[in-house]
Each structure stands twice: as C-alpha cells, then as structure tokens.
C-alpha positions in Angstrom: -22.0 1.5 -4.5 -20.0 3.6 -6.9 -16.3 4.6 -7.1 -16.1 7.5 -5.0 -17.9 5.6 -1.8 -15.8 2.6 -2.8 -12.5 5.1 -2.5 -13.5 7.0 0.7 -14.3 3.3 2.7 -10.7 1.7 1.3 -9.0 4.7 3.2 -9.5 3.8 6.5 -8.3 -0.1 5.9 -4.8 1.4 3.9 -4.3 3.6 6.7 -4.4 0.4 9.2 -2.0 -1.3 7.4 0.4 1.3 6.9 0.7 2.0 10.8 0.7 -1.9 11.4 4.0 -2.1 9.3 5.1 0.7 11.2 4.6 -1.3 14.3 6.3 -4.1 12.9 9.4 -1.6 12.6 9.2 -0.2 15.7 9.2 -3.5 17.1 11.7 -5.4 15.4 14.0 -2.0 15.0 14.2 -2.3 19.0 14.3 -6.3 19.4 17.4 -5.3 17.3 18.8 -2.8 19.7 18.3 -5.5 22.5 20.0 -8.2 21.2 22.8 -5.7 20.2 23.0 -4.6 24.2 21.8 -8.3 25.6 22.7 -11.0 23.7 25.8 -9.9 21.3 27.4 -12.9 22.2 24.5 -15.5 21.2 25.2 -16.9 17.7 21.5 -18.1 17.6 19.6 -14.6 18.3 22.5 -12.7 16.4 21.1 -14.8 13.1 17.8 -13.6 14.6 19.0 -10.0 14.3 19.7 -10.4 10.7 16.6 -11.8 9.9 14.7 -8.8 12.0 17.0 -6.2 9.6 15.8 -7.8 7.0 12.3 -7.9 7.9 12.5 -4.0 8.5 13.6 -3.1 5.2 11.2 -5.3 3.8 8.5 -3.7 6.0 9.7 -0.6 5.2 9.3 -1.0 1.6 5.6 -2.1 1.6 4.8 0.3 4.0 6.3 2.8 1.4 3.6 1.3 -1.5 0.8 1.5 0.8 1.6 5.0 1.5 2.0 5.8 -1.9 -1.8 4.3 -2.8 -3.0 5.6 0.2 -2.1 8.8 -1.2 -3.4 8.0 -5.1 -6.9 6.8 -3.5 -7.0 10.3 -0.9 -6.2 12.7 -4.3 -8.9 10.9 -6.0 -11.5 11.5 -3.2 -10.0 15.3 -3.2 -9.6 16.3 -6.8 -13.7 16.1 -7.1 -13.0 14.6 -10.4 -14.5 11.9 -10.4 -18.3 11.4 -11.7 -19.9 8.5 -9.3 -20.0 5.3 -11.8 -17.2 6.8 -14.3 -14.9 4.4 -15.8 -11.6 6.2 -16.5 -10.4 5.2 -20.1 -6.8 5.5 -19.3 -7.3 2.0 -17.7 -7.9 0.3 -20.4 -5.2 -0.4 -23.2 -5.3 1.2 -27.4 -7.9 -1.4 -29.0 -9.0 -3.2 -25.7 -12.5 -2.9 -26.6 -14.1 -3.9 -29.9 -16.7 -1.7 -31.3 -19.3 -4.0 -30.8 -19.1 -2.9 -27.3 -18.5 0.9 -27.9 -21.6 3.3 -27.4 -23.4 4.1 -30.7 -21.9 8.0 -30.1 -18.4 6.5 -29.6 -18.0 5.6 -33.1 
C-alpha cells in the first residue's frame, strides 16, 4: 500500500468521527436545553448541565482538529503531488539522518 491509497482510505474514518462529535453536540447542546426548561430546579441535573457544557466545548474543539486533518489528508489526495511511496523530507528534522543512510547521489 503506498501513501496516496493509505490517504484516500483514512478519509472516510475522519469523516465518521467528525459527524460523531457533532452528534455528541447536538445531543448534549439539547439535554442542555431540557434541563434548562424541565429540571431548573434540580441541583443534581443542573451539575449535570455544567458538565454537558463542558463536554460540548470540549467536543467542539476536537471536532475542530479532526476537521482541520480531514482537510490536510483531502489537499493531499487533491494537490496530485504526491509520488506513490515518496517520503516528504520536511518530516524529518536538519541532521536526522546520518550519511551512512543517505543515497550514494545524496552526498
């Protein structure tokens, strides 16, 4: 399998997760609005509440980061950039690799 394949089949997963955050949110975003109307008097489900606000703009946060390398991954697969085993140098830090391990052209 090389990078490209290994990009286009990771798309599909990152897009699950980001809508099951979003379910999360729409979820807990409306528990919310229930115990607000229902149960504003109930000490126990109001601590509930803060917890659920809580959750949602933690929720919302990694939703964000999955969105955000959801799109890195999809701009890979679309710049056509990419050869299918290439190793992008940018990945590896100034000296990381000795030149015992450098192509004999490299040096």
């Amino acid at each position: 399998m090389n990078k490209l394949q290994i990009l286009q089949e990771s798309l599909e997963p990152r897009n699950d997760e980001i809508l099951n955050y979003q379910i999360n949110i729409d979820n807990y975003t409306r528990a919310i609005d229930k115990i607000n109307t229902q149960y504003a008097d109930n000490p126990v489900l109001i601590e509930f509440r803060d917890n659920l606000a809580a959750e949602v703009k933690n929720h919302k946060n990694e939703q964000l980061k999955s969105i955000i390398i959801r799109d890195v991954i999809a701009d890979q697969i679309k710049s056509g950039a990419l050869a299918d085993d290439a190793i992008d140098s940018s990945t590896f830090a100034d000296g990381s690799i000795d030149n015992a391990h450098l192509a004999d052209n490299a040096r």
